[in-house]
Each structure stands twice: as C-alpha cells, then as structure tokens.
Phi, psi and omega in degrees: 000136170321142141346318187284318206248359205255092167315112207332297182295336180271274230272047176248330188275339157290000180308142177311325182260011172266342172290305217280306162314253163356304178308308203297323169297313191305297214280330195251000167295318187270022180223350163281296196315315177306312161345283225307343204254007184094345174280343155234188214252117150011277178330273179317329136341270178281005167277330177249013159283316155265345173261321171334091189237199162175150148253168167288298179292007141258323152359306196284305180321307227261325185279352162279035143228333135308347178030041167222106210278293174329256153033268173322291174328286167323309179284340154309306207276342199289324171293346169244050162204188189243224198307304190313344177303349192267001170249019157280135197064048143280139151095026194256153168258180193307296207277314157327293193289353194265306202294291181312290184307276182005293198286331168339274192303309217286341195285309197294357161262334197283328152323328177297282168352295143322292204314308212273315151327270215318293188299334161311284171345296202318289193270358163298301175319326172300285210283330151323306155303321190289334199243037195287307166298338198307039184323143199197183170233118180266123213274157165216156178030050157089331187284136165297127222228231184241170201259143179252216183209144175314311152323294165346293198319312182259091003356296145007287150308301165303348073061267195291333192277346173278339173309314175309310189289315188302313176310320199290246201357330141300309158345281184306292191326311174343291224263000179274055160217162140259132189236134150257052175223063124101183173336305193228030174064040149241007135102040212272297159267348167243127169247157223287349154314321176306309174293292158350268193317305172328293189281352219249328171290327195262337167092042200258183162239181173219157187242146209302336178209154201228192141221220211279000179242181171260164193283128129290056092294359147301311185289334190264342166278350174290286168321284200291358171269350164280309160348308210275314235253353152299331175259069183219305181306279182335290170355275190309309164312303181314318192278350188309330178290303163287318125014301186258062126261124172012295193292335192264307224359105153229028172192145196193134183275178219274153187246111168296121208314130170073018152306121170250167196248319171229174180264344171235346178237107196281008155261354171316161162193113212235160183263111177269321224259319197268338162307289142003275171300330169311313210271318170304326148304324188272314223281302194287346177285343167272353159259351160324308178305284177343295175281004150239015142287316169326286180351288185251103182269166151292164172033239189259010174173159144195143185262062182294333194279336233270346154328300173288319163326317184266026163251306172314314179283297168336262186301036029049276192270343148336282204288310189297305166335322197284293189279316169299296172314330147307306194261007094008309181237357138309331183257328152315332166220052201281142175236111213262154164222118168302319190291339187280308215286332189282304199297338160291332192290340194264015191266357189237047192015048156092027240247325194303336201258036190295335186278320178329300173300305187320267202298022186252304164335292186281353176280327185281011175127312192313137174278198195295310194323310191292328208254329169287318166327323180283269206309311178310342195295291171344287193278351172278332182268346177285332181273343192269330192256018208350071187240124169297143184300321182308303173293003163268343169305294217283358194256334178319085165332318165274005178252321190266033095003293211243322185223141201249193251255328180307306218287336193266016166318278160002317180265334158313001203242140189254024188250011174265337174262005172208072170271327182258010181294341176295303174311303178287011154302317177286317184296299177341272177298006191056038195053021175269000000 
C-alpha cells in the first residue's frame, strides 16, 4: 500500500524484515518443539534460538540466485550459526513457515485492528448519546419521512460496529493459525506434536486438517469481513456527505485554520475526508473478489494464490486501520447544527405529520382508502400551493368533522415521534 494510507505500526508490521522476523520465529519454535520431542539435541536448540540471524540484504543476494525466497532464508540464517545449523527447516516444507508466519503478522494486525473498532465503538457512543435528543428529520429515498433525532441515527452505527467487531473476531480466529504438517498435509516428516508445540509457542491455532496449506477459505472470510467493515464505513461516510450538502448542512466536518477546500473557490469546505473513505471502500471490496479467487488451488496446493496474498493482505489491513482511524476522528470532531435540523423539518410545510392525520382518521371510523385518499389530497395541495399542511386540516370540513382542532394540534407535535428513544437507547446500549 502507498505511503499515503499506510499508518506507521501497520506498515512495520508488513515490512520485509518483520516477514522475515516471523519466518525465523516459526524455524526456531518448530526446532525447540523438536528439542522438546528428542529429535535434535537440547544444546543445538538453544544455539539457534540465540544464535539465529538474517539481514534483508543478504536474504535478497541469496533468492537472487535461488528465485526462492524460503530457500534464500533459510541459507541466510544457516550462515550465522555452526554445526547446528542443519536442523534448521528440518522435516519442514516452504509453506509451514510462510503459512504459520502469516498467522504470526496477521494476529499482530488484528490487534491493531481491534484496538481501532473498539475506539470507533468509543466514540459513536459518545456522540450518539450527546445528539441522543437531537431532533432532525429523517429521509427515505433522499425525501423527508418523518422526524427522528441524530442520535438515533448514530446509534445505528453503533449497532453495526458491534456487529462488525463480533464478525472480525471470528474472522481473525481463522487466520490467526498455523500448520506444520509437511508437503501434502499428512505430517509424513513432521508429526503433529511438532505443529502442537509450534503453535502453542507462537499462540496460534491449528485446523483439524490441512494440505500443503492452511484451507483459504479462512482468508477469503477474513478478507471479506473487513469488506463488511469498509462498507460499514462508507455507509457512515455517505450520510456524513449528504448531510454537508449546501442544500441540507446540518452537519460539517471539522475545516481546520489555513485549510483549503479549492484551488479556484476559497469558499468550498467540501468532506474530504468522509470522501477518503468511500473511495478506500471500494479499493477493499475489490480484493475480497481476489480472495475468494484464492480458494480453489489445484490438488494439494499451487501457488497461484500466493501472488495474490502478498498484495491483498497487506493492503487490506492497511486501509482498513487507515479508515477506521480517519473516521474516528471524523466523527470525534464532526461539527452538528441543531438549529438547520429542527429548521429543515419545516421546509416541506409540515407534510412529515401525513401519517399522523391518516391514523387520526381511521380511528374515528373512516376506512383506511377513504382516508388515505383525503390526506393524499391535502398534501399534493400543500405542496403544490406551498401552503402548511396543517392549515389546509383545520381548514377541512370533513376533517374537522371528525376531529377536533386539539386533536389535529396534536397530530403536529413531533415529540410524538420520538416517545421510544429512550427505550431504544436502552435495547442499543444495554441499559448504559
């Protein structure tokens, strides 16, 4: 991943020498575990456990003649050790160590990762609660519906991110394993105490069975639930977006001193930032496709997949660390106007309280047909004569007929429509 999207500690842990780093734990784990079992000698152990080294630049010298990077490894670390040296990668194939080191790095992004959900987490709950009262009007098919309250909204999102993190957390468990059982998965030179020992040092799992690989469909569940948890963003960005338009601003993300918005209008202030994210959504929902192109290798391995791996994982957990952390402090310091949002509801001369009057209606006897038919009347002339809707009720004869001038007050007050926030505040939130 570019330079731009990449946050320091996620790209130390994809860096050539933290790959590398990983492999060389994976070699000396899987040569203590032999210790452990009597096949090399204690002593040779623990000489390559302390003794045991690599550069990158020699790594690079050595697959450039070998055009095998495990290969190159290996004969790197074998020079900075003696006799002991021959039981490094014993009874082991390539993909033990590259497969295993994986799950080594991805658990060292998936912490990250967590971390950065959690603190997401954090703060839609702050802010849901502070706009918890926050009244607006809420749209369906871009149109004014009826009125909620901004909390609400973002509650939702918190909702989802707990959804997100309960997914990551299965997810993560997948790929946070490794296998040590040989060429085609039957432990044929290595037996499964060995991987046992392996994974148990590095804190890994293990899957009840493998073939020269760990199954990608871990990876592509994996891959694809950070999919979910990017369009989780985007979601959250888009309304963030619409919101800031000229037309609606009842919300604007925070614009800093000497900020520019253009380069030809010094009045733009445009959401860049919630933009940012839309577009770093698509970029992760296209290696989802990739990784589950992963999937179906030949036989017991080919490495078609593995091409793909060292771009898709990496830039994966990149952008997502990159985008939860952006939109984090998009939302920490999101700047809201209470006063546009009460002041928008009124732009559709009161039109939002049509269900009210309809079920005010059908109570007094009127059927449904009849009654949705009256109010449809009501409101194409209210919209069309840009007259309130309320003053063409009171004006009705066959509604005030039927209701009287308290009751159609009554069906205006838009604190009738949010009588559950609390409770769903409560289901949301666990009564906190």
């Amino acid at each position: 991943m570019i330079e731009r999207y990449t946050r320091p500690e996620m790209g130390k842990i994809w860096s050539l020498e933290n790959r590398y780093q990983a492999w060389l734990q994976v070699e000396i784990a899987a040569t203590n575990a032999w210790a452990k079992q009597g096949e090399v000698p204690v002593a040779d152990a623990k000489k390559i456990r302390e003794k045991a080294s690599f550069t990158t630049q020699r790594v690079g010298e050595i697959e450039a003649q070998t055009h095998h990077d495990v290969v190159a490894f290996t004969r790197t670390v074998s020079e900075s050790l003696g006799a002991e040296k021959k039981w490094v990668h014993y009874g082991l194939t390539s993909t033990d160590v590259v497969d295993t080191a994986n799950g080594v790095i991805l658990k060292q992004a998936d912490a990250i990762i967590k971390a950065d959900l959690l603190a997401l987490k954090d703060v839609i709950e702050t802010q849901a609660k502070k706009y918890k009262s926050t009244v607006m009007m809420g749209r369906t098919h871009g149109v004014h519906a009826e009125p909620t309250t901004f909390g609400l909204k973002i509650a939702r999102w918190y909702a989802e991110i707990e959804r997100d993190i309960e997914r990551f957390d299965h997810a993560a468990n997948g790929v946070e394993s490794g296998k040590i059982s040989g060429a085609v998965g039957t432990y044929a030179n290595v037996p499964p105490e060995i991987e046992h020992g392996v994974m148990q040092e590095l804190g890994l799992n293990r899957q009840p069975i493998t073939s020269q690989i760990l199954p990608r469909d871990l990876h592509a569940e994996y891959v694809a639930t950070l999919g979910l948890i990017a369009t989780s963003l985007e979601e959250f960005a888009t309304e963030i977006r619409s919101l800031q338009r000229s037309e609606i601003r009842e919300v604007e993300e925070h614009f800093s001193a000497g900020q520019k918005g253009s380069s030809a209008m010094p009045h733009k202030r445009n959401p860049i930032g919630s933009e940012n994210i839309c577009g770093l959504a698509r970029v992760v929902r296209g290696h989802v496709q990739t990784a589950y192109e992963d999937i179906p290798l030949w036989h017991e391995r080919d490495i078609s997949h593995s091409s793909a791996e060292r771009i898709i994982l990496p830039d994966t957990t990149i952008l997502i660390d990159y985008m939860l952390h952006r939109f984090t402090n998009i939302l920490a310091n999101l700047t809201v106007f209470p006063e546009t949002m009460k002041k928008n509801m009124d732009r559709t001369y009161g039109l939002i309280y049509s269900q009210r009057v309809l079920l005010k209606l059908i109570e007094t006897g009127l059927s449904r047909e009849e009654a949705y038919d009256l109010v449809q009347s009501l409101t194409a002339k209210s919209w069309d004569e840009q007259v309130h809707f309320k003053q063409l009720v009171l004006d009705n004869a066959a509604i005030n007929a039927r209701l009287t001038k308290a009751e159609i007050e009554d069906a205006f007050d838009y604190r009738y429509h949010l009588r559950y926030v609390d409770q769903i505040f409560k289901q949301v939130f666990n009564g906190k």
